[in-house]
C-alpha positions as CSV (number, residue, x, y, z in Angstrom):
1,X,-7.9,-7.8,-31.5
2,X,-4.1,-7.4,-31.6
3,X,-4.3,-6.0,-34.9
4,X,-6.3,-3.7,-34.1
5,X,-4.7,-2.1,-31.0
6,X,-1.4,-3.2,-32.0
7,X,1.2,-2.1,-29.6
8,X,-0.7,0.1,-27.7
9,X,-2.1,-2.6,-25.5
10,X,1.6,-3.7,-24.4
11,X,2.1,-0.2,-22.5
12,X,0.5,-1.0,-19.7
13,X,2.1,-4.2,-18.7
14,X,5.6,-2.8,-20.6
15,X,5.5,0.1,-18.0
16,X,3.8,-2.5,-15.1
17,X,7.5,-4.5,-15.7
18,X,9.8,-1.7,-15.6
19,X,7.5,-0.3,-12.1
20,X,8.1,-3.9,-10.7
21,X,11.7,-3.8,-11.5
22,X,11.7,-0.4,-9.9
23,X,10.7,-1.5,-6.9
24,X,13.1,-4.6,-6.7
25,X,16.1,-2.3,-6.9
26,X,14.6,-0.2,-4.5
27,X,14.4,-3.1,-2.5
28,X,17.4,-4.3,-2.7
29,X,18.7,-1.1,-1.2
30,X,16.4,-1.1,1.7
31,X,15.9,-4.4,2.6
32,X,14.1,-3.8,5.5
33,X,11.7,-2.4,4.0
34,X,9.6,-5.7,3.3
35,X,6.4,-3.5,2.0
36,X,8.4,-2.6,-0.9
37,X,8.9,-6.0,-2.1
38,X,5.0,-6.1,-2.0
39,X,4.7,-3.2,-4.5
40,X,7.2,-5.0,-6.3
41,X,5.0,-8.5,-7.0
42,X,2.0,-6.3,-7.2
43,X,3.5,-5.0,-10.3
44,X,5.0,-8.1,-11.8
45,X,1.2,-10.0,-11.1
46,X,-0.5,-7.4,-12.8
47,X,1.7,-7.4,-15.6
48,X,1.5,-11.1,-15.7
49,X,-2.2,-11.2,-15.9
50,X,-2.4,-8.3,-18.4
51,X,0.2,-10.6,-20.9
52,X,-2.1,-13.5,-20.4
53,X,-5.2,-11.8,-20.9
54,X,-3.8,-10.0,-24.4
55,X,-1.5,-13.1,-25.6
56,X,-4.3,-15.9,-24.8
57,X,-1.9,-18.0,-22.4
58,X,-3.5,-20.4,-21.2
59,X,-5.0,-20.7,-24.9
60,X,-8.0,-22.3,-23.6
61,X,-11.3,-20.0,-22.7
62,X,-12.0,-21.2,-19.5
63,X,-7.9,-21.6,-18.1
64,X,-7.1,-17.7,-19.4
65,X,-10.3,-16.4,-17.3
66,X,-9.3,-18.1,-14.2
67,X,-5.5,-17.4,-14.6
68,X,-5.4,-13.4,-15.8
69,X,-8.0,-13.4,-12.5
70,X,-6.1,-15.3,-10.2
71,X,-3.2,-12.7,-11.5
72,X,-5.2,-9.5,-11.0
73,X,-6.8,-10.1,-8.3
74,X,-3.2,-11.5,-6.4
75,X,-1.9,-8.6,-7.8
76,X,-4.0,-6.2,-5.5
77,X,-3.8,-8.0,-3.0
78,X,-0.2,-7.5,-2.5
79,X,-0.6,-3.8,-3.0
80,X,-3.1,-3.7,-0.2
81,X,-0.6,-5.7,2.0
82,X,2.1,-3.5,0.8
83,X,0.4,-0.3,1.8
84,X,-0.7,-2.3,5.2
85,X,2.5,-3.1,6.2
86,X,4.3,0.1,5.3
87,X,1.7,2.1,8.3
88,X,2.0,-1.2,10.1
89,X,-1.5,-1.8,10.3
90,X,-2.6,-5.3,10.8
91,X,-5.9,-7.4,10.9
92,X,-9.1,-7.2,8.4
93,X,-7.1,-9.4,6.1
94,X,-9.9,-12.1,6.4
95,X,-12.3,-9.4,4.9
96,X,-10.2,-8.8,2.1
97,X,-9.8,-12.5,1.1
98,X,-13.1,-12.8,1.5
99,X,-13.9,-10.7,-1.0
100,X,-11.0,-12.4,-3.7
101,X,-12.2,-15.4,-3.1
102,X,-15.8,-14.1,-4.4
103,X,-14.6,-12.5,-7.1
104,X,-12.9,-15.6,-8.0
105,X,-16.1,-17.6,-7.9
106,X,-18.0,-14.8,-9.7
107,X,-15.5,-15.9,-12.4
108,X,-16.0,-19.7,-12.3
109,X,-19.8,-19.4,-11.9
110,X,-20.3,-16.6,-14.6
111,X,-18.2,-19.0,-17.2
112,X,-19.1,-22.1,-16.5
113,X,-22.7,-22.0,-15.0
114,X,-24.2,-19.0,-16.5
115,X,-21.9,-17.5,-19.0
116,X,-22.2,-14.2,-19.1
117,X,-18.8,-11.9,-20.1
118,X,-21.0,-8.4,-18.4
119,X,-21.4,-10.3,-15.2
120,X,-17.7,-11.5,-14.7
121,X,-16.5,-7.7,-15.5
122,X,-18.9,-6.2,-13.1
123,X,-18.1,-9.3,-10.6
124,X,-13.9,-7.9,-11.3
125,X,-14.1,-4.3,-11.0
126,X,-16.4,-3.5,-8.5
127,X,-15.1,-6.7,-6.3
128,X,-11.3,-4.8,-7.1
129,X,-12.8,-1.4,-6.0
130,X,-14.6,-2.5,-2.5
131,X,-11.2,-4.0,-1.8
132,X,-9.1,-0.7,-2.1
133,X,-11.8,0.9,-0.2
134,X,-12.3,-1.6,2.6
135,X,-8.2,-0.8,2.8
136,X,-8.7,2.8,2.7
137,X,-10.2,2.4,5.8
138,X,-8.1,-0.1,7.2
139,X,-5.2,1.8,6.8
140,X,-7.1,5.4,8.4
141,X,-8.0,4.1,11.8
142,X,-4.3,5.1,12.7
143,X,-3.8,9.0,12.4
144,X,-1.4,9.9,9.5
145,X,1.1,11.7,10.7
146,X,2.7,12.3,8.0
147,X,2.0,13.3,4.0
148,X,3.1,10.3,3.1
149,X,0.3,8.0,5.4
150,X,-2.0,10.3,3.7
151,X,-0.3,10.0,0.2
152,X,-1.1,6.1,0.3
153,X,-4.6,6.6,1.8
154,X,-5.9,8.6,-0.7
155,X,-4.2,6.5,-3.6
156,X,-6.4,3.6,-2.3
157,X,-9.7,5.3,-1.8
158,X,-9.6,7.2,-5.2
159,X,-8.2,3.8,-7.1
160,X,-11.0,2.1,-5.2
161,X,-14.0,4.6,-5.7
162,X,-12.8,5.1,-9.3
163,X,-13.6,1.9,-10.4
164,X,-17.4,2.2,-10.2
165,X,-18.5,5.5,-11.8
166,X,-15.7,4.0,-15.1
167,X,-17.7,0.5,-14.9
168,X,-20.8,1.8,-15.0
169,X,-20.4,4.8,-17.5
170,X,-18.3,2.3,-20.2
171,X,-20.2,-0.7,-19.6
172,X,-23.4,1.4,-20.4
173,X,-22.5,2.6,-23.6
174,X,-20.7,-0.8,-24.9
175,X,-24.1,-2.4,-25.9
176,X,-25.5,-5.6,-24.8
177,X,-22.7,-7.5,-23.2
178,X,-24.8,-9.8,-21.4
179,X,-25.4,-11.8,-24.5
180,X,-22.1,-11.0,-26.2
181,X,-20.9,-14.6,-25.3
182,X,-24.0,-16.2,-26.1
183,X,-25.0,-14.7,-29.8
184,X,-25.5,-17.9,-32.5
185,X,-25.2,-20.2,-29.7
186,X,-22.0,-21.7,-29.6
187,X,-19.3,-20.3,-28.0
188,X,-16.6,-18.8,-30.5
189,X,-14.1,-17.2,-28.6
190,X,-12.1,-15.0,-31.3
191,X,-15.8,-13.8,-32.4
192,X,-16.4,-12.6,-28.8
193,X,-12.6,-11.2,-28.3
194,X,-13.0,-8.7,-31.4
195,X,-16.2,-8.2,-30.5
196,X,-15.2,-7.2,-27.0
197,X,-12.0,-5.3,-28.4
198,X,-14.4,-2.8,-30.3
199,X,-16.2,-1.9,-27.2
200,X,-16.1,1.7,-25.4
201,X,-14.9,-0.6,-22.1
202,X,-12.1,-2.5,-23.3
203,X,-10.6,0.6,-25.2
204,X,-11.3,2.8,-21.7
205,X,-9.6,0.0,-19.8
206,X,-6.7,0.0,-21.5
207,X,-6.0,3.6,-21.4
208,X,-7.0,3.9,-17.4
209,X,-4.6,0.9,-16.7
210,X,-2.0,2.7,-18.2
211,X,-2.7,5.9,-16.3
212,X,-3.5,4.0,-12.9
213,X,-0.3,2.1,-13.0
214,X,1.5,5.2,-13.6
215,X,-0.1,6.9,-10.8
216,X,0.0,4.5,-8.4
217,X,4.2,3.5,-8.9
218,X,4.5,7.6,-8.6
219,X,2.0,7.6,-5.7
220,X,4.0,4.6,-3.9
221,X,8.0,5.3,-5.1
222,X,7.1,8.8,-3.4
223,X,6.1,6.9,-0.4
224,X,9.4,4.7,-0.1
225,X,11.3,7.7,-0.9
226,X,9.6,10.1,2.1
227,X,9.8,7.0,4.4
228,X,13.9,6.9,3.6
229,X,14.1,10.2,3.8
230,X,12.2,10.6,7.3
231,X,14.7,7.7,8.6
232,X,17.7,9.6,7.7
233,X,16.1,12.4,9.7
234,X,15.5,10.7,12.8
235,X,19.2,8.7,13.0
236,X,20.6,12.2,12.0
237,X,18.4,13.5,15.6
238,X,18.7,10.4,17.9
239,X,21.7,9.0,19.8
240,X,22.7,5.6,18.7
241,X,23.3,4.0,21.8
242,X,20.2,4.9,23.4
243,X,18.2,5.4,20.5
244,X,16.9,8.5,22.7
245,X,16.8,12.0,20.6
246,X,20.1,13.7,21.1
247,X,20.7,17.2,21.3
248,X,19.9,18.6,17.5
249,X,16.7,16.0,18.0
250,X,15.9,17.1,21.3
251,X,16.1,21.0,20.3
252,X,13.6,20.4,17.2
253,X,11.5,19.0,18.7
254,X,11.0,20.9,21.7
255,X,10.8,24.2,19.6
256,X,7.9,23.0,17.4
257,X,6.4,22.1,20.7
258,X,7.1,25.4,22.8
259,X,5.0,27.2,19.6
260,X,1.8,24.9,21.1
261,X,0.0,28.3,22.7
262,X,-1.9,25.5,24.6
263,X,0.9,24.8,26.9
264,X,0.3,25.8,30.5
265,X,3.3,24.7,31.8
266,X,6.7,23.0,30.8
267,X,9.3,21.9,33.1
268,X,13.1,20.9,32.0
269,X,14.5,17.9,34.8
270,X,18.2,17.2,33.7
271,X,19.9,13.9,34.9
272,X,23.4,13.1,35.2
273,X,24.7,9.9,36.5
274,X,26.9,9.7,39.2
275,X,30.8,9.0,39.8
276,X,30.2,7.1,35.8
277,X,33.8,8.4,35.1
278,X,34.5,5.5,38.0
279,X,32.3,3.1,36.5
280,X,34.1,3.6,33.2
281,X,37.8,3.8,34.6
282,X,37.0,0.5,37.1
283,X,34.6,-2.1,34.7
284,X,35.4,-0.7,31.0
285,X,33.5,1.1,28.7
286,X,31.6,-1.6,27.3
287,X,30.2,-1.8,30.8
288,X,29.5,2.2,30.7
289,X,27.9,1.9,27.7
290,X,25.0,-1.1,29.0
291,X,25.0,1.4,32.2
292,X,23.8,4.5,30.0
293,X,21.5,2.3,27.7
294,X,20.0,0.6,31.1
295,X,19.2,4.3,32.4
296,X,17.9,5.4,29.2
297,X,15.0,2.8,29.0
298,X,14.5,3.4,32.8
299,X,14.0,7.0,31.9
300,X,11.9,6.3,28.4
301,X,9.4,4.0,30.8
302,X,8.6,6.6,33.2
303,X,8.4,9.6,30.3
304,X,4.8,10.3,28.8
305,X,3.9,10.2,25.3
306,X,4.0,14.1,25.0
307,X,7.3,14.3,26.9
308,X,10.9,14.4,25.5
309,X,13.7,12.6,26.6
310,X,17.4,13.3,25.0
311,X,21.1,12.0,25.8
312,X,22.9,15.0,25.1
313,X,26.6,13.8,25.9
314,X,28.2,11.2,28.1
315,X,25.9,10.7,31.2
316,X,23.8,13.7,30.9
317,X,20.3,13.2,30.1
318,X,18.0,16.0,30.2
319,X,13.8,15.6,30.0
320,X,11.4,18.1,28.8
321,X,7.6,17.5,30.7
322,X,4.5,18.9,29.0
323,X,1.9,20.3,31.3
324,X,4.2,19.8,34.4
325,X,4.9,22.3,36.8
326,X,8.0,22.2,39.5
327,X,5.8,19.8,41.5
328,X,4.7,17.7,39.3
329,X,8.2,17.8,37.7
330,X,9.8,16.5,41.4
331,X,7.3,14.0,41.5
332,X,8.6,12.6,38.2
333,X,12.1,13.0,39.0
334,X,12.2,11.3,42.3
335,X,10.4,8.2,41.0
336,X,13.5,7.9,38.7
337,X,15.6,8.4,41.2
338,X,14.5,5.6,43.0
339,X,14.3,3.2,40.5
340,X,17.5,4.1,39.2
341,X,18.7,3.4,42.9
342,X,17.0,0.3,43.0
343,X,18.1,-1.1,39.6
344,X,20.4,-4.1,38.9
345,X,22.7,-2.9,36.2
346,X,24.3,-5.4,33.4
347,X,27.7,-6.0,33.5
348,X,28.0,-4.7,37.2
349,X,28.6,-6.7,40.8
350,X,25.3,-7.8,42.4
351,X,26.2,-5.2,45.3
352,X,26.9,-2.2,42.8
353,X,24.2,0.2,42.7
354,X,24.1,3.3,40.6
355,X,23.0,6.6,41.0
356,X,22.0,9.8,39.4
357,X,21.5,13.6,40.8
358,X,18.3,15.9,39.4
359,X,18.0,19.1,38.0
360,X,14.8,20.9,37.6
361,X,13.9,24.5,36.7
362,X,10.2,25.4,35.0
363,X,10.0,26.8,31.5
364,X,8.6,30.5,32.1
365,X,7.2,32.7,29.1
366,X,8.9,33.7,26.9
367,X,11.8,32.3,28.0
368,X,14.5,30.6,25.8
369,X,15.0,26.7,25.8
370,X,18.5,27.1,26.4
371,X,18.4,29.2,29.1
372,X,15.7,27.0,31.5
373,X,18.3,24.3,30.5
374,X,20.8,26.3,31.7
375,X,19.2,26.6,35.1
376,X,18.1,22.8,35.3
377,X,21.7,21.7,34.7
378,X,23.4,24.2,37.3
379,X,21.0,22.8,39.9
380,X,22.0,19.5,38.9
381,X,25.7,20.7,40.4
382,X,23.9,21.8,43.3
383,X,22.7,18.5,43.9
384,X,26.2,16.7,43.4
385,X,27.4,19.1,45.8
386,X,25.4,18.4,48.5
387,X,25.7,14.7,48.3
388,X,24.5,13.4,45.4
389,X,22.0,10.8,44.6
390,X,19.4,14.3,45.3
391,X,17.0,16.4,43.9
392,X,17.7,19.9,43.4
393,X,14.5,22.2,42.2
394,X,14.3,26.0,41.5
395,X,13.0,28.3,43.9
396,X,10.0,28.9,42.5
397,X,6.6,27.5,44.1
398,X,8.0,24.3,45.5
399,X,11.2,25.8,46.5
400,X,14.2,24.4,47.1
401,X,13.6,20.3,47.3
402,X,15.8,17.8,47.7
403,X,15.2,14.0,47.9
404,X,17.5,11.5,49.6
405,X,18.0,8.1,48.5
């Protein structure tokens, strides 16, 4: 058989190699990234199997059918897991071994009970293709957010699906397969490997792998790459202490939201902590810096999933609620408040307590973001004037509102 396909059938685990090796690099440079280094054994199994199927390593019949299995079937596995981990999807994995594990015995049984060579490929691809779909699906409970998500969804429900209309359609015009293996009785295994080698299937699968494998390290590099790329993104939009959007982060993403025409109403509550330039000057920086991240995740608890909540500088903060009118906004606001009040801060006496004066003014139509900001943050003055440690609202509805701690 390998002189009669010659090089040709080295392509596929040639280019499987240099995809693996890909993937380690990229790895390498983003080592957090632990999905990658899935994508990168997925490639190096399949090669693996691909040289032991073509070279005949193990040399005997039964050993090379188990091994080049073994190796194709691991090597899908860790592309599943690789795609799994990358959306952070977890479970179902006991589903998906499942269904290797059968394959593998499909192998055994259809080699060593009833040997039958038609039966083992149909026990391998379709076994291979419920296991990319069974992912697919896996992986789509989550909404993709992003091109990407969807980029890796599709790659394993086409790869999956694909591999039962080219089973069936090859299979059926390769001839009688089922007694390939068992023609004049004894088993001669170079009579059955050029036999095979001439066969519509074999000469389909070699030219799909290639193409697959191609694919599927385009379809994935693209992945990592979008995923690197969208992380740049967001540390270029968040504030690193905090890890709350900053300013550039919180503008973009309040003006793909203000577009929503289903928006009823949108109120802006800015925060700013008080006398902090005395918490700076009389415990350090360091201390400052624990005070801010401390206020941030007491702000991030109380936000909804739809709100926004950005540092934009020192110890102003500034919150952006969906579907929230001045009311509803005050409500929000004075809850902070008080648990900011309330709150034990690190790196302060037990007595210390900290404070923070509110700021809120509604979005109206029409209106630019900067300008309700605007509002929101001269109120906040307001507040500091009369006292701090208060709520300041526009008068608009509510009124003029102030809470007391």
């Amino acid at each position: 058989m390998k002189s009669e396909l010659g090089i040709y059938i080295y392509m596929a685990p040639a280019a499987a190699v240099i995809f693996s090796a890909a993937f380690f690099g990229a790895w390498l440079l983003q080592p957090q990234r632990r999905y990658i280094l899935f994508f990168c054994v997925c490639f190096m199994a399949f090669a693996m199997g691909l040289l032991s199927q073509f070279l005949n390593i193990p040399s005997t019949g039964e050993a090379n059918i188990l091994v080049s299995g073994g190796l194709y079937t691991f090597a899908v596995l860790c592309l599943i897991e690789g795609a799994k981990a990358r959306v952070k999807v977890t479970g179902g994995d006991a589903l998906l071994f499942g269904i290797a594990g059968a394959i593998m015995m499909f192998l055994y049984y259809y080699f060593y009970v009833d040997r039958d060579l038609a039966m083992r490929i149909y026990a391998q691809n379709f076994g291979y293709g419920l296991m990319f779909v069974v992912a697919a699906v896996q992986i789509a409970r989550p909404s993709q957010r992003r091109g990407a998500d969807k980029l890796v969804f599709w790659l394993l429900l086409i790869f999956g699906l694909h591999f039962f209309p080219r089973t069936l359609l090859t299979m059926s015009i390769s001839g009688d397969l089922h007694h390939l293996e068992k023609a004049g009785g004894a088993y001669d295994r170079d009579a059955v490997r050029a036999a095979f080698g001439r066969t519509p299937f074999w000469l389909v699968l070699n030219f799909s792998l290639l193409i697959s494998s191609l694919l599927a390290f385009l379809a994935l590099l693209g992945a990592v790459v979008a995923d690197v790329i969208e992380e740049s993104r967001q540390e270029g939009n968040a504030d690193p202490l905090t890890s709350l959007a900053n300013r550039r982060g919180f503008l973009r993403r309040v003006k793909a939201i203000s577009g929503d025409p289903s928006r009823l109403s949108m109120s802006v509550v800015y925060c700013d902590i008080d006398h902090f330039k005395s918490i700076n000057d009389t415990y350090g920086h360091l201390v400052g810096d624990q005070v801010l991240q401390q206020f941030a995740r007491l702000l991030q608890s109380e936000i909804r999933p739809q709100d926004v909540a950005a540092r934009l500088g020192g110890e102003e903060f500034v919150v952006l609620l969906m579907d929230a009118n001045l009311s509803g906004a005050h409500v929000f606001a004075e809850r902070v408040r008080q648990e900011v009040e309330l709150a034990r801060f690190p790196g302060l006496p037990q007595q210390a307590s900290v404070t923070a004066s509110f700021g809120i003014a509604q979005w109206r139509p029409g209106e630019n973001l900067l300008a309700v900001m605007s509002r929101a943050d001269t109120l906040v003055y307001e507040a500091k004037r009369a006292g701090r440690n208060r709520i300041a609202v526009e008068p608009h509805n509510v009124g003029n509102v102030e809470g007391e701690g």
